[in-house]
N, C-alpha and C positions, 0 to 999 in steps of 0.2 A: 955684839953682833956676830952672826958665823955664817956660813953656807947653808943653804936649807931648799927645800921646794915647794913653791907658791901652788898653793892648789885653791879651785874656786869650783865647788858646787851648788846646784841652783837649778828650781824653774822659771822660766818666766813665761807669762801665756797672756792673751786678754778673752773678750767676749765680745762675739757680733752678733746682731738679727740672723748668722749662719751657724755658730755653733761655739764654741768656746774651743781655744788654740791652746795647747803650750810644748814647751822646746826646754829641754834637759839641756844642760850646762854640765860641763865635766872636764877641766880646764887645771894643766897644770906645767910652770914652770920650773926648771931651776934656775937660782938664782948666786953669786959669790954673796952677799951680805942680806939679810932677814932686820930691820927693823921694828919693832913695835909687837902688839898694839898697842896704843899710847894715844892716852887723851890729855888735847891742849884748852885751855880756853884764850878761847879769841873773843876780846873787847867788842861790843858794839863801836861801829866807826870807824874800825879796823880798815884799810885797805893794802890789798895784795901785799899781806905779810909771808915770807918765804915761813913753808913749815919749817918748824925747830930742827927736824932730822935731816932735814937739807945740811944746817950749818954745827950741831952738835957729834954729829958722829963721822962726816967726813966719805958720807954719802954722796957721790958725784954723779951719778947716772940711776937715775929711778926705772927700771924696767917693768916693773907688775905694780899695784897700789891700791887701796879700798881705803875710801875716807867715806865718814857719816858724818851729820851732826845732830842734835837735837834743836836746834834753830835752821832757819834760813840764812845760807852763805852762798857764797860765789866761787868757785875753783878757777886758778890760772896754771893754763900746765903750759911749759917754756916762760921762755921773758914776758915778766911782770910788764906792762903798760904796752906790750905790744902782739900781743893773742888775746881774743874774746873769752871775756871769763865764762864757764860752766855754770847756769842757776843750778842750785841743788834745794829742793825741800827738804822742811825736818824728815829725818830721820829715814829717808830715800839714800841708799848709796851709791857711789861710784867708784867702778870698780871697772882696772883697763890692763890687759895685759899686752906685752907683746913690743912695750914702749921703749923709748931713749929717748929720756927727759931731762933736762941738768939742772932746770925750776920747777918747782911747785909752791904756788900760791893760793892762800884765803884770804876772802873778803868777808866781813860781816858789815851788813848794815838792818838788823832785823831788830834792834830796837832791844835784845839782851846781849848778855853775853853767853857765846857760843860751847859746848862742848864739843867737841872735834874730836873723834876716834879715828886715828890712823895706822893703817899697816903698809907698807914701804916692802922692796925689792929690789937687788940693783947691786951695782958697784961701785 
């Protein structure tokens, strides 16, 4: 891991019976530590298991973060069993800057097993 800066570009827009909308993303942190990107698999049945990079690298404070999966999972950002987890569809990500986290958790209950692609930020 080292120092780096988290940058997130993107559109995102929808469509109405008025016209079709979208908004430029152009977002960018720095960060002391860069984690990932790194994919885990998470078990069907899985519940609120701390990502790996929480306890592998000594990761204490997630600040920026982009998880995907190719299944349906659930995100718990802070304490496990006591904040509503995040539904996430395949392959939909979530991606939050600006944070001070000290957990991050996934659930899987979609019947495979998960691939997880995570990138991490933080100190």
């Amino acid at each position: 891991m080292s120092a780096g800066t988290y940058r997130s570009r993107s559109t995102t827009g929808f469509s109405t019976p008025f016209g079709t909308f979208s908004l430029p993303i152009d977002w960018a942190q720095s960060v002391d530590e860069v984690f990932g990107p790194h994919i885990y698999e998470v078990a069907t049945g899985i519940t609120e298991q701390l990502v790996p990079a929480m306890v592998s690298t000594g990761l204490t404070t997630v600040e920026c973060l982009a998880i995907v999966s190719d299944q349906n999972i659930s995100v718990t950002l802070g304490a496990a069993g006591t904040n509503d987890p995040i539904q996430l569809n395949a392959n939909a990500p979530l991606i939050l800057g600006g944070t001070s986290l000290t957990a991050v958790s996934i659930s899987n209950s979609s019947g495979s097993t998960a691939l997880v692609s995570c990138l991490f930020g933080g100190t």
